[in-house]
Biopython code that builds the backbone (N, CA, C, O; Angstrom):
import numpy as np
from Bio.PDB.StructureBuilder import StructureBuilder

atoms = [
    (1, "UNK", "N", (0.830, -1.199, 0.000)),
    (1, "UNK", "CA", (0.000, 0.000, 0.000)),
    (1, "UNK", "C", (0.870, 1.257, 0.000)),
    (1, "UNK", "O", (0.336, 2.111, -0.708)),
    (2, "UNK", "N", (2.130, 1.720, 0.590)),
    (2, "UNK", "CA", (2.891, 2.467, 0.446)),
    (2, "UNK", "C", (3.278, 2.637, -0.722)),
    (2, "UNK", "O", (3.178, 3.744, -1.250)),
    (3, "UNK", "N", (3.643, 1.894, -1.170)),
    (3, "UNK", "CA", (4.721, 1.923, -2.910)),
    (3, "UNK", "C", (3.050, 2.601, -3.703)),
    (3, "UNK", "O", (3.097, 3.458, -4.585)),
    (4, "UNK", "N", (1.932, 2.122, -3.270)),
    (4, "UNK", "CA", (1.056, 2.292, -4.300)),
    (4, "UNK", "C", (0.889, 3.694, -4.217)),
    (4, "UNK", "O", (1.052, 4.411, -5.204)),
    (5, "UNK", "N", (0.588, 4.115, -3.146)),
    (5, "UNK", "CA", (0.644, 5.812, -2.313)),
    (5, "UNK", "C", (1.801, 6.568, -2.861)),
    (5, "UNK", "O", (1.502, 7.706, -3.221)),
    (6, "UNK", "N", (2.836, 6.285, -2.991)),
    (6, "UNK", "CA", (3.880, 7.036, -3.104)),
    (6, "UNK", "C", (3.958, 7.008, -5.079)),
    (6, "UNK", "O", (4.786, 7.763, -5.590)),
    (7, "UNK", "N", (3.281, 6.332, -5.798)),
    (7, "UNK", "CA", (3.562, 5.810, -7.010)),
    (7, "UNK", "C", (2.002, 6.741, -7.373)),
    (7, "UNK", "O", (1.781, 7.187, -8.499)),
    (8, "UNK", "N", (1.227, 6.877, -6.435)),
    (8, "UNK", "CA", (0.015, 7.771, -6.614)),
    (8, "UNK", "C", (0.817, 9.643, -6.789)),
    (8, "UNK", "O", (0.600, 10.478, -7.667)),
    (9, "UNK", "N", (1.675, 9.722, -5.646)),
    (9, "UNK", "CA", (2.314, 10.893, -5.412)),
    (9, "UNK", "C", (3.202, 11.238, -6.816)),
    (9, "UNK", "O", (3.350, 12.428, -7.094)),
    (10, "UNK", "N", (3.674, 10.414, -7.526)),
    (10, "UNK", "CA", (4.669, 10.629, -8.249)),
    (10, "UNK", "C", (4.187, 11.032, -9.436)),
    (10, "UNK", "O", (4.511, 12.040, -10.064)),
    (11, "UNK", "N", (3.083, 9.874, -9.835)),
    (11, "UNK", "CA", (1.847, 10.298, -10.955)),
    (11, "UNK", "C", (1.372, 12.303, -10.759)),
    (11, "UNK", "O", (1.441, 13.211, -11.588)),
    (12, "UNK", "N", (0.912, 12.300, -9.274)),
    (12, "UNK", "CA", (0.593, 14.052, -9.663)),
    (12, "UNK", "C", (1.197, 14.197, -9.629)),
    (12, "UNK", "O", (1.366, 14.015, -10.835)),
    (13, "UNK", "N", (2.766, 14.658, -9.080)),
    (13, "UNK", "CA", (4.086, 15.669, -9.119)),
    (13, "UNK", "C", (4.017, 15.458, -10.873)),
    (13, "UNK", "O", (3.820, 16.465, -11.553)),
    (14, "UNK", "N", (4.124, 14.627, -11.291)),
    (14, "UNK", "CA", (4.429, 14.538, -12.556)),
    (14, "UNK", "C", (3.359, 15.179, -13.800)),
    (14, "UNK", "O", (3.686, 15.625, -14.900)),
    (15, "UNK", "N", (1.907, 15.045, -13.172)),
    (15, "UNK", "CA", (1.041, 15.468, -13.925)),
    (15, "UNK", "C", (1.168, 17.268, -13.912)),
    (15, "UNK", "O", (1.115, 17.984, -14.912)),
    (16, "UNK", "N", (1.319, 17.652, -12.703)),
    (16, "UNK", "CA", (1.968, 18.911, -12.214)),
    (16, "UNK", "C", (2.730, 19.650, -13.229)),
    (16, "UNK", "O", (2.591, 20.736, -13.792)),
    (17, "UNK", "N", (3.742, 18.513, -13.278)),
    (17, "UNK", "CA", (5.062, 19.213, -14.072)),
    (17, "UNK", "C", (4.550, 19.536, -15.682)),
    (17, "UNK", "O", (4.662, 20.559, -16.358)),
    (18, "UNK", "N", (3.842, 17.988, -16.035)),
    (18, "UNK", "CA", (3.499, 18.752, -17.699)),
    (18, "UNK", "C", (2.268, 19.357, -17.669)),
    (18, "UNK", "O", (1.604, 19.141, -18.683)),
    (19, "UNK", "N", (1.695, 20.116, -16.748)),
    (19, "UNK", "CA", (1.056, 21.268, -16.818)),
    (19, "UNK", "C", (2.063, 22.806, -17.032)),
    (19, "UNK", "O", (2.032, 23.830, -17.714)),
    (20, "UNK", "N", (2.903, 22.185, -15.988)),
    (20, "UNK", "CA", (3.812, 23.460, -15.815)),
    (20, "UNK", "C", (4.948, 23.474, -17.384)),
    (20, "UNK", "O", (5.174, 24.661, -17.620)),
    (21, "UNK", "N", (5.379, 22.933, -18.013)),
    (21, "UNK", "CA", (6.466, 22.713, -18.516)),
    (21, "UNK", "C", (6.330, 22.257, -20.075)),
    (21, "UNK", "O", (7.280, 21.967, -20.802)),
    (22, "UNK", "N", (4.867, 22.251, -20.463)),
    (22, "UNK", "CA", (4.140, 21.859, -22.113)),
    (22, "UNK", "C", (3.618, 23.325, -22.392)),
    (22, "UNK", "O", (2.836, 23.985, -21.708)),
    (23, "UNK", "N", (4.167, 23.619, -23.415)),
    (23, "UNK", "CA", (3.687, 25.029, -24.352)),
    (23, "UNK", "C", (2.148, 24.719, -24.767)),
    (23, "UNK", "O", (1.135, 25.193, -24.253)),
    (24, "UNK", "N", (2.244, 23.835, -25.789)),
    (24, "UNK", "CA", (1.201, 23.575, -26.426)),
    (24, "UNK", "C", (0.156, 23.420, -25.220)),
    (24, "UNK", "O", (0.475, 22.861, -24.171)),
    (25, "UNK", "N", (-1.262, 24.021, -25.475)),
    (25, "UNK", "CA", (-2.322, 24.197, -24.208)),
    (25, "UNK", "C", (-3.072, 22.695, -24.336)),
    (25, "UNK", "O", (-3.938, 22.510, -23.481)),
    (26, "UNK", "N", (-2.834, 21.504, -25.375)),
    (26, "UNK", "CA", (-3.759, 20.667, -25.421)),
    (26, "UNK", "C", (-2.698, 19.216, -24.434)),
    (26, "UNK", "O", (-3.075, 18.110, -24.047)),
    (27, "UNK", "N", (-1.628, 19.753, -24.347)),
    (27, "UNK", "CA", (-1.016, 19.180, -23.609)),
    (27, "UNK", "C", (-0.940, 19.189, -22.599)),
    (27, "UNK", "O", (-0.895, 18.096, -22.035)),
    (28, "UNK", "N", (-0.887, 20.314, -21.868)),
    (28, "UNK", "CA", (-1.167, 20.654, -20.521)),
    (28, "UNK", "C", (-2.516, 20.769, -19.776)),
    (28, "UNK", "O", (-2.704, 20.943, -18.572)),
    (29, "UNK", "N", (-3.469, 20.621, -20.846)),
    (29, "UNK", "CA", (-5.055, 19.657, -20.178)),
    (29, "UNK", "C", (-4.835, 17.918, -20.255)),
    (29, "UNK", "O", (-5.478, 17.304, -19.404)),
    (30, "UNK", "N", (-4.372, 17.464, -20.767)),
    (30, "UNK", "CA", (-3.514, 16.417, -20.512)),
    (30, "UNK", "C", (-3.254, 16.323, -19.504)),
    (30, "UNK", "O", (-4.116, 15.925, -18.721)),
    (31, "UNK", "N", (-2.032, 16.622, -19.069)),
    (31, "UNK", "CA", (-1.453, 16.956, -17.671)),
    (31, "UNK", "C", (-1.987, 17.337, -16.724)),
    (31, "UNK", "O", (-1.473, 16.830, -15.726)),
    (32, "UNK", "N", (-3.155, 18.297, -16.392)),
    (32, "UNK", "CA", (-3.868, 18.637, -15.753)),
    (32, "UNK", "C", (-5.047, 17.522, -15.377)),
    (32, "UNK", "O", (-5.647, 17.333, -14.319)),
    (33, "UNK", "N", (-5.128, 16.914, -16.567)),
    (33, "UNK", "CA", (-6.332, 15.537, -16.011)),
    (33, "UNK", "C", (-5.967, 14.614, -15.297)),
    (33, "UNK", "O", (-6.733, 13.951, -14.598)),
    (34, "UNK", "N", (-4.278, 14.390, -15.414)),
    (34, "UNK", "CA", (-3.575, 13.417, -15.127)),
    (34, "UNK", "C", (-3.800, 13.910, -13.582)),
    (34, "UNK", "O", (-4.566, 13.513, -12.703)),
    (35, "UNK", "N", (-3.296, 14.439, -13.602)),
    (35, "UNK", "CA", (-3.067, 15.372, -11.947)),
    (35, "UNK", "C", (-4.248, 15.241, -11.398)),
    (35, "UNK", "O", (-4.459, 14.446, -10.482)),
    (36, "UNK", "N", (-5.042, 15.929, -11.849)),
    (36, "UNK", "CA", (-6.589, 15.759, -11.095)),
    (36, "UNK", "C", (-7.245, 14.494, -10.696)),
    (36, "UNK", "O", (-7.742, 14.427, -9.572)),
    (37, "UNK", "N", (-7.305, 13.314, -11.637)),
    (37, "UNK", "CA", (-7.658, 11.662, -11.375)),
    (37, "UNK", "C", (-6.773, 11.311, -10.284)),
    (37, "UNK", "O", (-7.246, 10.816, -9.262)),
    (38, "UNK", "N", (-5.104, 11.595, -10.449)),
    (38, "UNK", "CA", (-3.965, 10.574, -9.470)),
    (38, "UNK", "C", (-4.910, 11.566, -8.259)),
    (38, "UNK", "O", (-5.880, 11.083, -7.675)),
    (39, "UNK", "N", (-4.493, 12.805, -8.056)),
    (39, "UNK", "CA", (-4.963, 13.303, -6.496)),
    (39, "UNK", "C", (-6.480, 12.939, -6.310)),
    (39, "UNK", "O", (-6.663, 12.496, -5.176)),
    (40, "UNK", "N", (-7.176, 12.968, -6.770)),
    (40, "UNK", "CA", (-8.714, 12.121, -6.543)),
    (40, "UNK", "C", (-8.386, 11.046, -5.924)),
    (40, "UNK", "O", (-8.677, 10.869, -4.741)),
    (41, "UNK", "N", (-7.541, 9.923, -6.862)),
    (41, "UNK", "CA", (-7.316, 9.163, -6.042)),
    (41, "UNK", "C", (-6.358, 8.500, -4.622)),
    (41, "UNK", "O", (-6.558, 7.504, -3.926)),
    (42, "UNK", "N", (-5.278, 9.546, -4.588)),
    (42, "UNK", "CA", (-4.151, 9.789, -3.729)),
    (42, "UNK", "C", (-5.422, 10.173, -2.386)),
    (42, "UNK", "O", (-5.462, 9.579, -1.309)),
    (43, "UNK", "N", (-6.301, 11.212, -2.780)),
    (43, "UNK", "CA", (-7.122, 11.371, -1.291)),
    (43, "UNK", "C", (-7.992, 10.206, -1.336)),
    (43, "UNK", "O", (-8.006, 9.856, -0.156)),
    (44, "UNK", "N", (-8.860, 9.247, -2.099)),
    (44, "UNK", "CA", (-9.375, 8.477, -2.009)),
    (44, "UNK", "C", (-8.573, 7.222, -0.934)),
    (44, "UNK", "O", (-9.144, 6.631, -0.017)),
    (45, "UNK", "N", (-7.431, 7.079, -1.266)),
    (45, "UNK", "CA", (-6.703, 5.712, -0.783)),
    (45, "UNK", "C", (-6.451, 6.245, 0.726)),
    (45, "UNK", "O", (-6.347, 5.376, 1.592)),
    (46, "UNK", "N", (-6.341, 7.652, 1.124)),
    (46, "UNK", "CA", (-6.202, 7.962, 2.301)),
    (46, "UNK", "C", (-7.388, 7.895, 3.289)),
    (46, "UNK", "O", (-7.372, 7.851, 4.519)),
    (47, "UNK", "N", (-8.702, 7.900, 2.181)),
    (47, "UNK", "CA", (-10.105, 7.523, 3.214)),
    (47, "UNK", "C", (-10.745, 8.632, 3.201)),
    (47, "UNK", "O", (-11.618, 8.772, 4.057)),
    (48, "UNK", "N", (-10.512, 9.665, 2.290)),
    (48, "UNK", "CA", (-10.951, 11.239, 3.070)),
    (48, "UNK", "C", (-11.885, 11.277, 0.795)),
    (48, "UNK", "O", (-11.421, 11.740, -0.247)),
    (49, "UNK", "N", (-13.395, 10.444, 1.142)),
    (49, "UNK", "CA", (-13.821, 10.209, -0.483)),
    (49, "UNK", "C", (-14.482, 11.279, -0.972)),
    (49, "UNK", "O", (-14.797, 11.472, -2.146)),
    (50, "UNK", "N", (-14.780, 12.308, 0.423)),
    (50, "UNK", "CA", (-15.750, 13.473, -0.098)),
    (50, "UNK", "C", (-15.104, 14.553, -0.807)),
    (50, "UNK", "O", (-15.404, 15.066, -1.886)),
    (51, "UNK", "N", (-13.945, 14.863, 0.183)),
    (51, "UNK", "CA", (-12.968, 15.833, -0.136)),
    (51, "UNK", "C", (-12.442, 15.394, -1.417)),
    (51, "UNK", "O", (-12.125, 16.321, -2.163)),
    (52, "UNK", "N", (-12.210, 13.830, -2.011)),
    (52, "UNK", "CA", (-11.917, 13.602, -2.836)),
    (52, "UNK", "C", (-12.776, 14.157, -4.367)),
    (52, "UNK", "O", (-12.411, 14.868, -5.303)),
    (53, "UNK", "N", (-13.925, 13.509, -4.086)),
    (53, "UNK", "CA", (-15.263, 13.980, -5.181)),
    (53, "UNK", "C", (-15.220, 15.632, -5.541)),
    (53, "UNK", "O", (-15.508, 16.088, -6.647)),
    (54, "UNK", "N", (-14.682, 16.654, -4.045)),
    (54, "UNK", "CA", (-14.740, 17.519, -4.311)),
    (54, "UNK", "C", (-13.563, 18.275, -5.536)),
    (54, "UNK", "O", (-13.634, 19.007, -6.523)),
    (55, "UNK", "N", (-12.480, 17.541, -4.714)),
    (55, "UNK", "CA", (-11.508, 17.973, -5.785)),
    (55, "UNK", "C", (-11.549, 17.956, -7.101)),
    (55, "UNK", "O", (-11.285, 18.849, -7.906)),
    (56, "UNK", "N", (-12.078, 16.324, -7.335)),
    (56, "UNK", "CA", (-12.339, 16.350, -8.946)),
    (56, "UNK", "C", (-13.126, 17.322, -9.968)),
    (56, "UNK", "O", (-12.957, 17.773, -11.101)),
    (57, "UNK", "N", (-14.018, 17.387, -9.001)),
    (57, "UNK", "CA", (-15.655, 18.536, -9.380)),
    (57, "UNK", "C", (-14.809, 20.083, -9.609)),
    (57, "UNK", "O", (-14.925, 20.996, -10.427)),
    (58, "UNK", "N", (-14.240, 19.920, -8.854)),
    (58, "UNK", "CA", (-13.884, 21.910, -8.590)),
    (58, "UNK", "C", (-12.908, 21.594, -9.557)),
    (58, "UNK", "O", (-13.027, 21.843, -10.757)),
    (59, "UNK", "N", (-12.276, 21.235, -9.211)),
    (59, "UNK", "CA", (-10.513, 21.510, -9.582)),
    (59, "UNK", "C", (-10.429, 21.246, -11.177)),
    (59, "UNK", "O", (-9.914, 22.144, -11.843)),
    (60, "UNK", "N", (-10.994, 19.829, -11.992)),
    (60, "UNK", "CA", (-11.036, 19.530, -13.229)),
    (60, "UNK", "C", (-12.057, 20.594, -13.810)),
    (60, "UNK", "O", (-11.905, 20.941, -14.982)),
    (61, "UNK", "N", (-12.902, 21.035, -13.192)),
    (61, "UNK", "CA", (-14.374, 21.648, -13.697)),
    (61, "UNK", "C", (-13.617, 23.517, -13.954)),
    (61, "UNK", "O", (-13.881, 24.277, -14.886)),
    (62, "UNK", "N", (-12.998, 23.687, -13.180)),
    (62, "UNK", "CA", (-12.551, 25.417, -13.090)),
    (62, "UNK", "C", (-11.619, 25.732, -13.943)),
    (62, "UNK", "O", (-11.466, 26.744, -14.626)),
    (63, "UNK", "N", (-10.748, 24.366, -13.799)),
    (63, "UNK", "CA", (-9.426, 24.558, -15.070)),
    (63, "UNK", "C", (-9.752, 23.963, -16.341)),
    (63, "UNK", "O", (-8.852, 23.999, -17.179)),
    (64, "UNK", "N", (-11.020, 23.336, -16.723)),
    (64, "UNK", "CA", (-10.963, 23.124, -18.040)),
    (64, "UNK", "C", (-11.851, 24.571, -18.825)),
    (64, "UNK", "O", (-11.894, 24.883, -20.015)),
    (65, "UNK", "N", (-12.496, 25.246, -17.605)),
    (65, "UNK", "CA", (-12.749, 26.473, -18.377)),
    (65, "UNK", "C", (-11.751, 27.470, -18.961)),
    (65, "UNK", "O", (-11.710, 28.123, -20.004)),
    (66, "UNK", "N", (-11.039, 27.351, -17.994)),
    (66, "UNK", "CA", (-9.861, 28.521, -18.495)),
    (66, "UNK", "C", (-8.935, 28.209, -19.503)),
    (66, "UNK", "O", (-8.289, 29.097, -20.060)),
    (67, "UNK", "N", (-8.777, 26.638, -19.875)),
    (67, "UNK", "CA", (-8.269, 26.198, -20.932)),
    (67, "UNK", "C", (-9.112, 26.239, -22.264)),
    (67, "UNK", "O", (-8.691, 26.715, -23.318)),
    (68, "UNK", "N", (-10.320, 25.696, -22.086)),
    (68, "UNK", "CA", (-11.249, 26.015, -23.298)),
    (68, "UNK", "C", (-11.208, 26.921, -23.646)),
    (68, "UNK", "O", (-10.934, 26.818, -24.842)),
    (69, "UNK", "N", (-11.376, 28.559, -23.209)),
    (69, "UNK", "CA", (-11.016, 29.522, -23.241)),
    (69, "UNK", "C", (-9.511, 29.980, -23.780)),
    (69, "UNK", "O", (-9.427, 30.862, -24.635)),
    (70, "UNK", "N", (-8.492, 29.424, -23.313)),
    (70, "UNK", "CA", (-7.178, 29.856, -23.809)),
    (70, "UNK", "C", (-7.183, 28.672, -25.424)),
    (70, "UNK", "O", (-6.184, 28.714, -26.142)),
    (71, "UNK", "N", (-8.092, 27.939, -25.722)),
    (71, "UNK", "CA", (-8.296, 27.450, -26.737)),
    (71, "UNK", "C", (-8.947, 27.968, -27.929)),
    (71, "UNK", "O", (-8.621, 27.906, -29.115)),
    (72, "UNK", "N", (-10.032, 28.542, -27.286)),
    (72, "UNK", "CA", (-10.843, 29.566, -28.363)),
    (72, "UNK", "C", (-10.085, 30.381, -28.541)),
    (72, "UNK", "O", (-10.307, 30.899, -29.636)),
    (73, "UNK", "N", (-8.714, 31.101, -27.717)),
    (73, "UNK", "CA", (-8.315, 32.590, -28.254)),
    (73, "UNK", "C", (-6.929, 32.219, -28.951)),
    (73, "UNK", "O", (-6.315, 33.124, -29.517)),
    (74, "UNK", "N", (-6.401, 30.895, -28.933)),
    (74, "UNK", "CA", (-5.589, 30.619, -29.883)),
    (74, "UNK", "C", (-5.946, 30.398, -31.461)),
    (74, "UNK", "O", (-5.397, 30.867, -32.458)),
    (75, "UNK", "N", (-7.125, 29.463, -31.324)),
    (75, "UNK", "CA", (-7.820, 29.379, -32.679)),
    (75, "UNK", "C", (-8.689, 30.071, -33.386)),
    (75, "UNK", "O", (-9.383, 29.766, -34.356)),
    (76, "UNK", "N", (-8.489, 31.635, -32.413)),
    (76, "UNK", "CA", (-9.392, 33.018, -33.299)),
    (76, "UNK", "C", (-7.881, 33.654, -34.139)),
    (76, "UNK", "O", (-6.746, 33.909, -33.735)),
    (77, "UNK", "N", (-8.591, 33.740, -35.536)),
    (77, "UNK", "CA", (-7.621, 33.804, -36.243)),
    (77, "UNK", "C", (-7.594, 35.675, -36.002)),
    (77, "UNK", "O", (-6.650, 36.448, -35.833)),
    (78, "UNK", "N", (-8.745, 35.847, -36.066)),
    (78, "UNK", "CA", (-8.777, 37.523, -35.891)),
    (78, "UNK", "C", (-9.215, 38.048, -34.646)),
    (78, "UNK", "O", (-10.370, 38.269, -34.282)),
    (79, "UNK", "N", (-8.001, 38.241, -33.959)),
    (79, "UNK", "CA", (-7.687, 38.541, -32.636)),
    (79, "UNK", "C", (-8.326, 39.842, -32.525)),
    (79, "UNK", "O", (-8.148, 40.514, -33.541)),
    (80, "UNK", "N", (-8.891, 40.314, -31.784)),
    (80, "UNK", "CA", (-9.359, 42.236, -31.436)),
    (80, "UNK", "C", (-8.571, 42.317, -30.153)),
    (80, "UNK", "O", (-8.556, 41.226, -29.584)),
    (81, "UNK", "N", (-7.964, 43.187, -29.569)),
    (81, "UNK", "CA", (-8.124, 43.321, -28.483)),
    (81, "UNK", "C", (-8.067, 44.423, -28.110)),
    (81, "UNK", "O", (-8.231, 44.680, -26.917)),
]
sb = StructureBuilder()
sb.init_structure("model")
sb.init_model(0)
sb.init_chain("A")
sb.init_seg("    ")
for serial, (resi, resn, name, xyz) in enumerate(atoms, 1):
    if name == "N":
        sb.init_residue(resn, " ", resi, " ")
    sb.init_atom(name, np.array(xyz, "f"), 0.0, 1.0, " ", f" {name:<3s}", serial, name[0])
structure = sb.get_structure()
């Protein structure tokens, strides 16, 4: 159960990183999902399932707006601003 916990931990640090560290924005929702499922389940294996549900809800739900968004304003060819 440790190795699995700690192999849970490594999955988000890592999902983390190619949020932080991928240019391209379809990559780093990638990364960001990755992150969001491992810590769902990193708090799940710890016993704590609400806080877990919550994370997924908020956390996947808030950042895929702001990416959809940084998606639409890459693929507007005619920028105003």
């Amino acid at each position: 159960m440790t190795y699995f916990v700690l192999f849970l931990g490594l999955c988000f640090v890592s999902g983390g990183l190619a949020v932080a560290y991928n240019p391209p924005l379809y990559s780093g929702e990638v990364g960001l999902v990755l992150a969001s499922i491992v810590g769902s389940g990193w708090l799940l294996s710890l016993g704590v399932s609400f806080m877990s549900l919550v994370l997924f809800m908020v956390y996947l739900g808030g950042m895929s707006v702001d990416y959809v968004y940084s998606f639409s304003l890459v693929a507007d060819s005619f920028q105003r601003l």
